[in-house]
Every structure is written in C-alpha cells, then in structure tokens.
C-alpha positions as CSV (number, residue, x, y, z in Angstrom):
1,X,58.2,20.2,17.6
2,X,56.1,18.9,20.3
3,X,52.8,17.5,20.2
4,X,50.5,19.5,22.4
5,X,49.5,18.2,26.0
6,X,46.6,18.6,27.8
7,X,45.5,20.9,30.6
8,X,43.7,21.3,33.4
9,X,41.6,23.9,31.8
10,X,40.5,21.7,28.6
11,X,41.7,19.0,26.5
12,X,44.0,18.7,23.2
13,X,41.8,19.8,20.4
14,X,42.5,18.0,16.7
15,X,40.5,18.3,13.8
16,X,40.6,16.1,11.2
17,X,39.0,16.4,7.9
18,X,39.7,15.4,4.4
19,X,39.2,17.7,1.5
20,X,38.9,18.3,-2.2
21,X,41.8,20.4,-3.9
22,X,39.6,22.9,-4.0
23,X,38.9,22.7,-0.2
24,X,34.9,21.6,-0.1
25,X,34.4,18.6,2.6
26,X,31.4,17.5,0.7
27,X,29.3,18.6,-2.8
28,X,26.8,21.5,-3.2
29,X,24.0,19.1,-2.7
30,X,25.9,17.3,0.4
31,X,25.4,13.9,-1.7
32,X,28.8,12.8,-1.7
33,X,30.6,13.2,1.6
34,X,33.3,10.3,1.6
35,X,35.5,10.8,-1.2
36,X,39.1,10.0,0.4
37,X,41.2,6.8,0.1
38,X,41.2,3.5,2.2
39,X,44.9,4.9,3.5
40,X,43.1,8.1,4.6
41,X,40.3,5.9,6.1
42,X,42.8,4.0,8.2
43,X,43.7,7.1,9.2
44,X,40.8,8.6,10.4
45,X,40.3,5.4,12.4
46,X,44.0,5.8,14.1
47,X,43.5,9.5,15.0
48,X,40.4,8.1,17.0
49,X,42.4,5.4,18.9
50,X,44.6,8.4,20.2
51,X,41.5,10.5,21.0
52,X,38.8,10.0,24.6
53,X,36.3,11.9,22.7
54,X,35.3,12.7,19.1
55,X,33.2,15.7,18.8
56,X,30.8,16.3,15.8
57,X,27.8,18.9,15.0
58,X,24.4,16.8,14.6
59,X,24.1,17.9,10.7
60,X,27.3,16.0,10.2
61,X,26.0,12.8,12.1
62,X,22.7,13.1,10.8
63,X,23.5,13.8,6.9
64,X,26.3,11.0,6.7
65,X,24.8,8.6,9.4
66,X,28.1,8.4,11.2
67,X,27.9,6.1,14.2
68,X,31.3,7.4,15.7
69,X,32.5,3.8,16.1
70,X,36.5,2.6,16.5
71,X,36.7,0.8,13.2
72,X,36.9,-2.8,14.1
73,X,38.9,-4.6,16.3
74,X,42.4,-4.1,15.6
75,X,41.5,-0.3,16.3
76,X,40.2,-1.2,19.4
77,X,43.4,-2.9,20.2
78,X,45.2,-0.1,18.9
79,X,43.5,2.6,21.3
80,X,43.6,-0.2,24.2
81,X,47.8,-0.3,23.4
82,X,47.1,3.9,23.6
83,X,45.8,3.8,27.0
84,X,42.5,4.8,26.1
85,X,39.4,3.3,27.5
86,X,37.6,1.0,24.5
87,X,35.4,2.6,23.2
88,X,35.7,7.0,22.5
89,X,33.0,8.9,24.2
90,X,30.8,10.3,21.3
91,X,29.7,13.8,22.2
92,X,27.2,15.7,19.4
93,X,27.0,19.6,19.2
94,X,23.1,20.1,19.0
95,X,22.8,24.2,19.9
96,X,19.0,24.1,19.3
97,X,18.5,20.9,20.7
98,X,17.3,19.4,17.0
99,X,19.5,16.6,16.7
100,X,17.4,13.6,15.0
101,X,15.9,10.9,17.3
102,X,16.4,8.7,14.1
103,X,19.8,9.5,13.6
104,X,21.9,6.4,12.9
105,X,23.9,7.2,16.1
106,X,20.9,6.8,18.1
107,X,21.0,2.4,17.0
108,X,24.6,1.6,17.9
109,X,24.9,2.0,22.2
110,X,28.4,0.5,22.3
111,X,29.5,3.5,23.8
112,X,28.3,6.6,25.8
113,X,26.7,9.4,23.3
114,X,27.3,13.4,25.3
115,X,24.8,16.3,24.0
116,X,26.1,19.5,24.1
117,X,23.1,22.2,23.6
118,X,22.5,25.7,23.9
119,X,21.2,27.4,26.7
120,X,18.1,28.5,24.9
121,X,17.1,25.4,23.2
122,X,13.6,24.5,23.9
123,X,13.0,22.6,27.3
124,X,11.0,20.2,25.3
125,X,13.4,19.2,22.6
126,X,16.0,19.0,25.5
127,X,14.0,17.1,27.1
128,X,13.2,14.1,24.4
129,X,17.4,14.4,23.7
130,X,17.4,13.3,27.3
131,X,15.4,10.6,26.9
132,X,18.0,9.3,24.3
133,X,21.7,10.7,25.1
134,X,23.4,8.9,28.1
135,X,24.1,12.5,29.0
136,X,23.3,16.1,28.3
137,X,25.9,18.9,28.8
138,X,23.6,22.8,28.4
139,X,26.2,25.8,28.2
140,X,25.8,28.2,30.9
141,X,25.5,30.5,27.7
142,X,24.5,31.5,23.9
143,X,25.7,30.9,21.8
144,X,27.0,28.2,23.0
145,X,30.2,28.3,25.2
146,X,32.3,25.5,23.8
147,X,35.4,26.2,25.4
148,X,33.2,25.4,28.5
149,X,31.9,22.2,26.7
150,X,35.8,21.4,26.7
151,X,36.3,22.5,30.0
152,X,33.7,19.6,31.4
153,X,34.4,17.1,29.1
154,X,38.4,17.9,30.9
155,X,36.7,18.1,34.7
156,X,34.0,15.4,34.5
157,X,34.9,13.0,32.3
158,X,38.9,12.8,32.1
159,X,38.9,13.4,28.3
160,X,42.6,14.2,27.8
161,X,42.5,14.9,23.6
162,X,39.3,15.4,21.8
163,X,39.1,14.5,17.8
164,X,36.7,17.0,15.9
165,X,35.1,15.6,12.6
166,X,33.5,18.8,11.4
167,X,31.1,19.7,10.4
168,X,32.5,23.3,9.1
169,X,30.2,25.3,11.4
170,X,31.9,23.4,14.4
171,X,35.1,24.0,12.7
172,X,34.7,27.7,12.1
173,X,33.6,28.0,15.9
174,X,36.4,26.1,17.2
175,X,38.8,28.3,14.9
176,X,37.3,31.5,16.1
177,X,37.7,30.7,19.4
178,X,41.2,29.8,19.2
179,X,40.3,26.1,20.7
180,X,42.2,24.3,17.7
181,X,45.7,22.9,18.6
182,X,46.4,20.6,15.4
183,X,44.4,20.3,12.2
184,X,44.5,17.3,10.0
185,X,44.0,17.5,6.4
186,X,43.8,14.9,3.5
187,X,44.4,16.9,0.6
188,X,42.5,14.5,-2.3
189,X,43.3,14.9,-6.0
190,X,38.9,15.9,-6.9
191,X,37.4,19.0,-7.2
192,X,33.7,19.6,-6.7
193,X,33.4,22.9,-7.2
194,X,30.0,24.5,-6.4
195,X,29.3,27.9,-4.2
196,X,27.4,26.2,-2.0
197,X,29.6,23.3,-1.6
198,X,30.8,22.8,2.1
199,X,34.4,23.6,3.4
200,X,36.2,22.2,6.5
201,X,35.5,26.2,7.8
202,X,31.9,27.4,6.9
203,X,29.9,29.7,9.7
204,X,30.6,33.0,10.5
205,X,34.3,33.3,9.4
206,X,36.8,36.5,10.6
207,X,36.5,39.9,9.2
208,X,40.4,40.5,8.9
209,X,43.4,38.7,8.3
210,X,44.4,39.6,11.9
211,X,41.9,38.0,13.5
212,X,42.5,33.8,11.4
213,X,43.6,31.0,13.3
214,X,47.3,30.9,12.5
215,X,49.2,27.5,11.9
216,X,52.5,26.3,10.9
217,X,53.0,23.1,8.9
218,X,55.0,20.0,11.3
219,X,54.4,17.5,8.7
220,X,53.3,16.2,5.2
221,X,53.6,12.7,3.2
222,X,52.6,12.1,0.3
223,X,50.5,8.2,0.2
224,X,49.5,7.8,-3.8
225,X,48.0,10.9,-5.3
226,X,47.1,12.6,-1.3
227,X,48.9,14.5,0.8
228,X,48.2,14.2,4.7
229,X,49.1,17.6,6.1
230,X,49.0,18.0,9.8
231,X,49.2,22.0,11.1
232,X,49.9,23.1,14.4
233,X,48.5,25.9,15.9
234,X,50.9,29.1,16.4
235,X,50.7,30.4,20.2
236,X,52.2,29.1,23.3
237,X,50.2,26.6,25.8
238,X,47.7,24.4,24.9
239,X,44.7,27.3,26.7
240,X,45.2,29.5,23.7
C-alpha cells in the first residue's frame, strides 16, 4: 500500500481526529475537547510537519482556541527535514463569513491565516474577515464548493497535502464529497456518551449505505491503552 500523492487537480486530503470509544470528538456541552494522550499529541504535531496546510471550520478554532501552530521547535525542524516551508498555511472554513474577530487565531501572525467563505456570505462580514485574514478565498458557489477550495489552495499556493482537524461538519462535507484520502483516528479508552455530543462526522450525513465514504484499514498500533488507526480511502487516484 501506497500513500496517496498529489495532483494537479487538488492536494492529498488527511483528517485527523481523535475519538472517544464511543466515537464523540468532544462532550454534549463541547467543554471538554482535548482528551487524548501526550503520544497522540506528538502525533497530531507530526502529521502537521508533513502537511502545507491544515484546514479547520471556525467553530472548531473558535470553541477550542486553536492557533494552528507547529508545536515547538523540534517540529519545525521536523517539517523543515520534510521539505515543507516553516510554518503550515492556516486556512479556516467560515461559509457565512462569522468567523470571530477575537478568535485566538486572530493573536498569533507567525504564519499566513486563508478564509474560505461562501458565496453568499454578507459583503460586510466578508469584508471585516478581510481586514484580518492575510487572504480570502469565496467559492464560486453555495454551498460552498470545497473541492474548488482544494483546487486553489493546489494552483495558487503549492499546497501538496492538506491536514483537516474537523470540526465534524467539515468532516461530513469532505466525506460526502469524496475529498478524503486517509483518515486518522486515536481511538481513546473514555466514553462521553450524550446525543448531542459531537462525532468526527456530524452535518448532513448519507441516506444509504451505498452512498458512505468507503475505507480500508493500512495500519494500527497500539501505544498504552489507544489505538492509532489510519484508513485509506477505497477508489483509484487521488481526484476521487
């Protein structure tokens, strides 16, 4: 098994989350979102030194006031000994153009931070993103066209692999649009429990078994009491 390589069309797609035993990303009342390991934080941090971009939805950033950041200096090295540039490009999925001008993010400039919104968001919340983001990518559609998002991310700013951090309406999106060439999963020995608890998949979902993202299993360990899965998507060519 190979790992997937990039096109001219888009770039590799990975998401990477980590997960209760009873699959919820975070609890019912989105208090508690980190919940994995130190070994499953290194992790996260080298799946970003092999990644240009890391794509997130603003709810994510906002509730768990991620700043999108490399992890310290020996990651840096690491994604320097990769190839990559320094620092990822951070790039926020904000369909409606709400993203929080006080968002965390918004305080730590180290590297360039992308907006992806709708084509319908409001001119003037577009507007005061602009005044903020180093750049503002609006899809020539709605919803919003992400494979097109991928497409320009590819064409204008050489991003080769893209790391995808959730949340589970950018998941389910990415799923349903058959955009997802590996998925990452910490499998952590909690349960939260709760209906409205969050899973790495949440949105719209697929009517019928036909229609779900299909996978195939290249590879597990086992590092204490978690299990690190990583799934590969089943079809040929990285375009889907």
């Amino acid at each position: 098994m190979t790992t997937p390589a990039p096109t001219t069309v888009r770039p590799v797609v990975r998401i990477n989350m980590a997960m209760t035993a009873d699959g919820k990303i975070a609890t019912s009342t989105r208090s508690v979102h980190t919940f994995g390991s130190p070994r499953d934080g290194r992790h996260l941090y080298e799946l970003r030194a092999g990644a240009d971009a890391i794509l997130c939805g603003a709810r994510t950033v906002e509730e768990t006031r991620a700043t999108l950041g490399n992890g310290g200096e020996a990651f840096t090295r690491l994604r320097v000994d990769n190839g990559r540039r320094s620092h990822l490009l951070r790039v926020v999925v904000s369909g409606s153009a709400s993203f929080d001008p006080r968002a965390a993010l918004w305080e730590h400039r180290f590297s360039p931070i992308h907006v992806w919104v709708d084509s319908k968001a409001p001119t003037r919340k577009v507007e005061r993103l602009r005044a903020l983001a180093d750049s503002i990518w609006t899809s020539p559609s709605s919803p919003l066209d992400l494979a097109a998002g991928l497409a320009d991310l590819a064409r204008v700013h050489g991003v080769r692999d893209v790391l995808v951090e959730g949340g589970g309406g950018l998941n389910d999106a990415l799923f349903r649009a058959g955009l997802v060439d590996e998925l990452h999963l910490t499998l952590c020995p909690r349960i939260f429990g709760g209906r409205r608890a969050p899973s790495i998949s949440d949105g719209v979902g697929v009517p019928r078994l036909a229609d779900a993202a299909g996978f195939h299993l290249a590879s597990m360990k086992r590092q204490g009491d978690e299990l690190f899965l990583v799934y590969r998507a089943v079809r040929s060519g990285v375009g889907g």
